[in-house]
N, C-alpha and C positions, 0 to 999 in steps of 0.2 A: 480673839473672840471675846465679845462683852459678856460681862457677871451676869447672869438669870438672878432675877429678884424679885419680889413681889410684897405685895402691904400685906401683914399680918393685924394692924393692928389701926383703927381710927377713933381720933375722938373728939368730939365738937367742942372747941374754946371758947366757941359766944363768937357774936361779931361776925359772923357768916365764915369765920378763922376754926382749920380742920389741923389737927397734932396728927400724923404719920408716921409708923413706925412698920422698916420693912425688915424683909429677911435676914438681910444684910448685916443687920444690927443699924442700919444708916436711921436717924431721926429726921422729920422735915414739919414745918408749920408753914400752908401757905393760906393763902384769904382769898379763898374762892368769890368773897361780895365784891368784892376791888375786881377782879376778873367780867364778872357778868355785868358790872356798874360800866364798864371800858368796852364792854362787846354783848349789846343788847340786844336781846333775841325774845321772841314768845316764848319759845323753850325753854329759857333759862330763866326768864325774870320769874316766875312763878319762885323760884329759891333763894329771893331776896325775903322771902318770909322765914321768919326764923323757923317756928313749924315745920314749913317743906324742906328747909333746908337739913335737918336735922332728923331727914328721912333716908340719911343716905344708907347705902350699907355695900358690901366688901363682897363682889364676885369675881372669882376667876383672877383672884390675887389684885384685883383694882376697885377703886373708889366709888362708884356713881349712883346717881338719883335718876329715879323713875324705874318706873318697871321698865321700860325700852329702853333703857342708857339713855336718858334724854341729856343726861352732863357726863360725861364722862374726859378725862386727862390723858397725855401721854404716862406713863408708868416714869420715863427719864425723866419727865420736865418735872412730877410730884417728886421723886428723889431727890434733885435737885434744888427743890424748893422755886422752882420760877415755872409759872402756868402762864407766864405772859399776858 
């Protein structure tokens, strides 16, 4: 059976780059800009502004921006550090 875990903790780097720190005690730094610059969507580029990007906040143990999850991650790939 896999570990249950979740983000406790986010913090914006600059650079469209998010510091994660989850239950686990596991740390992860991934660069959300490099993600949405590689997979361009309406929905997402709006978070190439540093502003929007830096609207994110921490529900239900995960990451995401917009009121409707308009970005949101897997939970393993942010652990992991690769959002591919």
């Amino acid at each position: 059976m896999s570990e249950i875990f979740y983000i406790v903790q986010a913090t914006d780097l600059g650079g469209l780059r998010v510091h994660l720190v989850f239950s686990d005690g596991v740390e992860s730094t991934v660069d959300v800009g490099d993600f949405i610059r590689r997979h361009p969507h309406p929905q997402y580029d709006r978070y190439l502004d540093p502003k929007q990007f830096a609207k994110f906040k921490i529900e239900r143990g995960n990451i995401v921006w917009g009121k409707n999850w308009d970005l949101a991650f897997h939970l393993e790939d942010l652990h992991d550090g690769n959002i591919g």
